[in-house]
Chimera marker file (.cmm) of the C-alpha trace (Angstrom):
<marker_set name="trace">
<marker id="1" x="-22.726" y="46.763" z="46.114" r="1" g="1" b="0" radius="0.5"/>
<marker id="2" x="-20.281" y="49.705" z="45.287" r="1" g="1" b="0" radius="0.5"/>
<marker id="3" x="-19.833" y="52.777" z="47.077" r="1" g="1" b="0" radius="0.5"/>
<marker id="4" x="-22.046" y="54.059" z="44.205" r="1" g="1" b="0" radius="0.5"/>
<marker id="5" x="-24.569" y="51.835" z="44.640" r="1" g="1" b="0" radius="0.5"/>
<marker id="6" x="-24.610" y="49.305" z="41.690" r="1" g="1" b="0" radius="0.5"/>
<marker id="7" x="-24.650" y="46.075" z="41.952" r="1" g="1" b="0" radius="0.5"/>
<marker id="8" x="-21.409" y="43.941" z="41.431" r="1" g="1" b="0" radius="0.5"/>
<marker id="9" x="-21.937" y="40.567" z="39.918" r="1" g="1" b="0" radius="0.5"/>
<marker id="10" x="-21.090" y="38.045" z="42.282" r="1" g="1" b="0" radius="0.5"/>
<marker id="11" x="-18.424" y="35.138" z="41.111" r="1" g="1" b="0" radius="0.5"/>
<marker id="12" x="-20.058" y="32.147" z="40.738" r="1" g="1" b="0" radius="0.5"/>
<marker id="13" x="-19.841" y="28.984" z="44.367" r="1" g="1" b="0" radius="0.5"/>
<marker id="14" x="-16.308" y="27.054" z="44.132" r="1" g="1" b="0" radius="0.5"/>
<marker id="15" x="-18.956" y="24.067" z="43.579" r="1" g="1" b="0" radius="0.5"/>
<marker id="16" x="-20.670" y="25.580" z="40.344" r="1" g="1" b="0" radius="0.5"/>
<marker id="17" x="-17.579" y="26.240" z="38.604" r="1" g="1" b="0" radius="0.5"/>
<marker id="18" x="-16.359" y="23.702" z="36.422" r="1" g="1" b="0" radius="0.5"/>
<marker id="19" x="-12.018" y="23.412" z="37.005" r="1" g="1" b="0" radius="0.5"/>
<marker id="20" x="-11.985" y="20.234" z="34.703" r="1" g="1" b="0" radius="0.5"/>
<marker id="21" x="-12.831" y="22.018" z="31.594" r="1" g="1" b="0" radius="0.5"/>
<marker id="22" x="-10.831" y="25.624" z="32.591" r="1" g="1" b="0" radius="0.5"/>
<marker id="23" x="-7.688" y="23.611" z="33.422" r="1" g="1" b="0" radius="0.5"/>
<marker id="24" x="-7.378" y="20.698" z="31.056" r="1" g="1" b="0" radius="0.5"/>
<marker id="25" x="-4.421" y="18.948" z="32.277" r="1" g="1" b="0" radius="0.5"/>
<marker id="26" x="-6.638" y="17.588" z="35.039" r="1" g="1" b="0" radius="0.5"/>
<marker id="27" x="-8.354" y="15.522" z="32.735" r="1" g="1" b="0" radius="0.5"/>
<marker id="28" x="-5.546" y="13.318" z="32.662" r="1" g="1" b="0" radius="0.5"/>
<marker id="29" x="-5.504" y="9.818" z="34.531" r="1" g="1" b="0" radius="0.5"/>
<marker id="30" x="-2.607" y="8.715" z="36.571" r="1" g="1" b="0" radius="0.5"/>
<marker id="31" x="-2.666" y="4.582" z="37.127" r="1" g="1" b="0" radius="0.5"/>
<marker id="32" x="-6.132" y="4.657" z="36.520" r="1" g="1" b="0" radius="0.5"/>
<marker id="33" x="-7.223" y="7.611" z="39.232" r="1" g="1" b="0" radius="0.5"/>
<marker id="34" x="-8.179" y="10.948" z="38.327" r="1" g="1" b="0" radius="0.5"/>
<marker id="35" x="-5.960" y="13.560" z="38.446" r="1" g="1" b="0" radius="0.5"/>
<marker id="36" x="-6.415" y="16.109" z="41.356" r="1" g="1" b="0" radius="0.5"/>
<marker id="37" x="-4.675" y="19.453" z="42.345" r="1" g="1" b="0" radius="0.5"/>
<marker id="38" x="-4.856" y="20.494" z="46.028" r="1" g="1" b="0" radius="0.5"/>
<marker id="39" x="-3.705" y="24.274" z="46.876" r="1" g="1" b="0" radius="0.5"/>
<marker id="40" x="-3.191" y="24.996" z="50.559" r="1" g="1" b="0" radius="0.5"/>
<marker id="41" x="-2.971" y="28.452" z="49.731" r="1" g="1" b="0" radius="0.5"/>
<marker id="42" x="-1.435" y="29.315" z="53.226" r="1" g="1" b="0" radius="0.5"/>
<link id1="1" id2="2" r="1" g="1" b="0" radius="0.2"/>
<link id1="2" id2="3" r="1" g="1" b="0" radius="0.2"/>
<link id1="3" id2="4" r="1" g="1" b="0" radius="0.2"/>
<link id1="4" id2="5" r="1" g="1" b="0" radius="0.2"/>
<link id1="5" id2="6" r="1" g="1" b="0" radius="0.2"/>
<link id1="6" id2="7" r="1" g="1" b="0" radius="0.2"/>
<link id1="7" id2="8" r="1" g="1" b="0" radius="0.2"/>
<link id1="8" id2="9" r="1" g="1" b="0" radius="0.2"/>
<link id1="9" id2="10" r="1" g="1" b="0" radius="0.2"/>
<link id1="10" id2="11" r="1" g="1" b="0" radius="0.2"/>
<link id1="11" id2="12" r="1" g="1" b="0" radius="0.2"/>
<link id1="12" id2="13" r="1" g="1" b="0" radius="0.2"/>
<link id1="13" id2="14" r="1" g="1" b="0" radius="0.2"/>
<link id1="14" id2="15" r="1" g="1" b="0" radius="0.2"/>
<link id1="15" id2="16" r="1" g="1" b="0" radius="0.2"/>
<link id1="16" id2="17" r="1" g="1" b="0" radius="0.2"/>
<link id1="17" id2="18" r="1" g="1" b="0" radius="0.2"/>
<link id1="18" id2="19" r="1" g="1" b="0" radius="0.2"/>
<link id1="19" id2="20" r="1" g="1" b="0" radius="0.2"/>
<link id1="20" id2="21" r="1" g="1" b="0" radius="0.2"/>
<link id1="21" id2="22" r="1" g="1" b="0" radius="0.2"/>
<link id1="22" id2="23" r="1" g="1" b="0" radius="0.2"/>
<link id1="23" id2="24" r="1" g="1" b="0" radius="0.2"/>
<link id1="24" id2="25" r="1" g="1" b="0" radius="0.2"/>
<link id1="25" id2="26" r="1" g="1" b="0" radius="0.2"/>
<link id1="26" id2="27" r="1" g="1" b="0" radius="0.2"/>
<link id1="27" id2="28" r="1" g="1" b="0" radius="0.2"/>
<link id1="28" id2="29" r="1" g="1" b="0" radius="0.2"/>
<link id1="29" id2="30" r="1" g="1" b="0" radius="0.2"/>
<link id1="30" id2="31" r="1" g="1" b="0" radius="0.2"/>
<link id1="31" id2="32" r="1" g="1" b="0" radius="0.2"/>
<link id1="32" id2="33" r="1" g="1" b="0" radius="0.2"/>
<link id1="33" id2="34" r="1" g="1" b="0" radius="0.2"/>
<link id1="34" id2="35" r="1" g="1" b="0" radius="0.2"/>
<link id1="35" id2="36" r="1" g="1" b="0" radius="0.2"/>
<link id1="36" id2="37" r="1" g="1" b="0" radius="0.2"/>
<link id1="37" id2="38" r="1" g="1" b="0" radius="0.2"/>
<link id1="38" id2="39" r="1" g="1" b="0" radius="0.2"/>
<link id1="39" id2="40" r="1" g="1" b="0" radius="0.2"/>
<link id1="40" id2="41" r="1" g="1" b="0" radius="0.2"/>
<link id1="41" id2="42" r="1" g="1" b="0" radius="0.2"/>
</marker_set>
């Protein structure tokens, strides 16, 4: 909620958003494994 009191629209669980299909370049296959990106984000 807002200091107004609406409602914000939550962003959707890290698990229910679908990165393969926003970031196409991880679709690729390196010596037969799937691509992955890790961020440490520290």
């Amino acid at each position: 909620m807002t200091d107004s009191g609406t409602n914000v629209k939550s962003l959707p669980a890290a698990g229910d958003f679908d990165y393969r299909s926003a970031f196409p370049a991880l679709s690729q296959e390196i010596n037969g494994h799937p691509l992955i990106y890790l961020d440490s984000a520290a």
